[in-house]
C-alpha positions as CSV (number, residue, x, y, z in Angstrom):
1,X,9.8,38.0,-45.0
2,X,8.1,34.8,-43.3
3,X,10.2,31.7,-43.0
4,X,9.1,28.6,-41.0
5,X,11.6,26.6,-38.5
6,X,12.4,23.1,-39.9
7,X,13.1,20.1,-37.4
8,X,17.2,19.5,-38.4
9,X,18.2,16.3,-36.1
10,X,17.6,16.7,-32.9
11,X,17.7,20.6,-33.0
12,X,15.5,23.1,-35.7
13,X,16.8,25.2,-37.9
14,X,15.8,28.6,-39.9
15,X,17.1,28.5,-43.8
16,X,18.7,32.1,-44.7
17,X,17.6,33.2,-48.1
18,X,20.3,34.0,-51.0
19,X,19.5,37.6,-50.8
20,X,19.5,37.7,-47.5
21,X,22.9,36.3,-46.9
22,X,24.6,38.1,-49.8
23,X,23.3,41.6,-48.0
24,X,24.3,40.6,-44.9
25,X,27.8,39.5,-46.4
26,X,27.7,36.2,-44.7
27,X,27.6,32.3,-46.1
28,X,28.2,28.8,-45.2
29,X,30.4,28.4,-41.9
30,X,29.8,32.2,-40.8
31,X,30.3,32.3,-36.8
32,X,27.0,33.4,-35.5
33,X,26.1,35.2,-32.0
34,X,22.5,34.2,-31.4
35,X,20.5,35.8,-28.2
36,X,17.1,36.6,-26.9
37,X,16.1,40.0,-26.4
38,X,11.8,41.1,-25.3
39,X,11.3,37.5,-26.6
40,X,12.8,38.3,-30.1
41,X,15.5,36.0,-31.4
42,X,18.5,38.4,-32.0
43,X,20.9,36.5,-34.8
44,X,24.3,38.8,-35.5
45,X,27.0,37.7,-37.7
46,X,30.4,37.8,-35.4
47,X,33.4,39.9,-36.9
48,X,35.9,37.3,-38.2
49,X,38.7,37.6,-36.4
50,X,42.3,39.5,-38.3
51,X,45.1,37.0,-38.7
52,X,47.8,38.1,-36.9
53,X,51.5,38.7,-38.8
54,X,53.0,37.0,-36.2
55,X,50.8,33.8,-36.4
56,X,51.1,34.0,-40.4
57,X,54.7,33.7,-41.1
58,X,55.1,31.0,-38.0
59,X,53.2,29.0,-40.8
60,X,55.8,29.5,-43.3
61,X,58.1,26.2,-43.9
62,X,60.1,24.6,-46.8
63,X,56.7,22.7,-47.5
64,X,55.2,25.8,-48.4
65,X,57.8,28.4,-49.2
66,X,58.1,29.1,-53.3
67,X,61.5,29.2,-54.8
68,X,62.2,33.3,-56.1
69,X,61.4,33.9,-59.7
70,X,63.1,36.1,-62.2
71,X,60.8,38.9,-62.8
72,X,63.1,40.6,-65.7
73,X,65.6,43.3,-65.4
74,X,64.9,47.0,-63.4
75,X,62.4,49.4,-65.5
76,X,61.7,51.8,-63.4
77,X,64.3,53.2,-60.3
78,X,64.0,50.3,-58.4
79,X,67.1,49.5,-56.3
80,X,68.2,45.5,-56.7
């Protein structure tokens, strides 16, 4: 597929196509690793990065904590 480099500010940019992105699984805000290999421009998506449990439920306050809900009595063998 040919695609031409577009002046974007003071920089250039190369649009993605749809298809493209949607087989490479990546969209708008996707953390790129760009590099030049044999003068070839090498673009590769970076791995997003886990979230950590640990960092997760440090987030948890009483701004964002739910009240419990009543989900009905047992109907199975769970234990209450």
């Amino acid at each position: 597929m040919r695609a031409t480099i577009r002046k974007w500010g003071n920089s250039l940019g190369l649009l993605i196509p749809s298809t493209m992105s949607r087989e490479l699984g990546i969209g708008e805000a996707t953390s790129v690793e760009m590099r030049v290999v044999k003068s070839s421009l090498i673009i590769k998506a970076k791995a997003a990065k886990k979230p950590e449990l640990k960092k997760l439920l440090a987030g948890i306050n009483q701004g964002n904590l739910h009240k419990a809900i009543e989900t009905g009595a047992p109907v199975g063998r769970e234990v209450w």
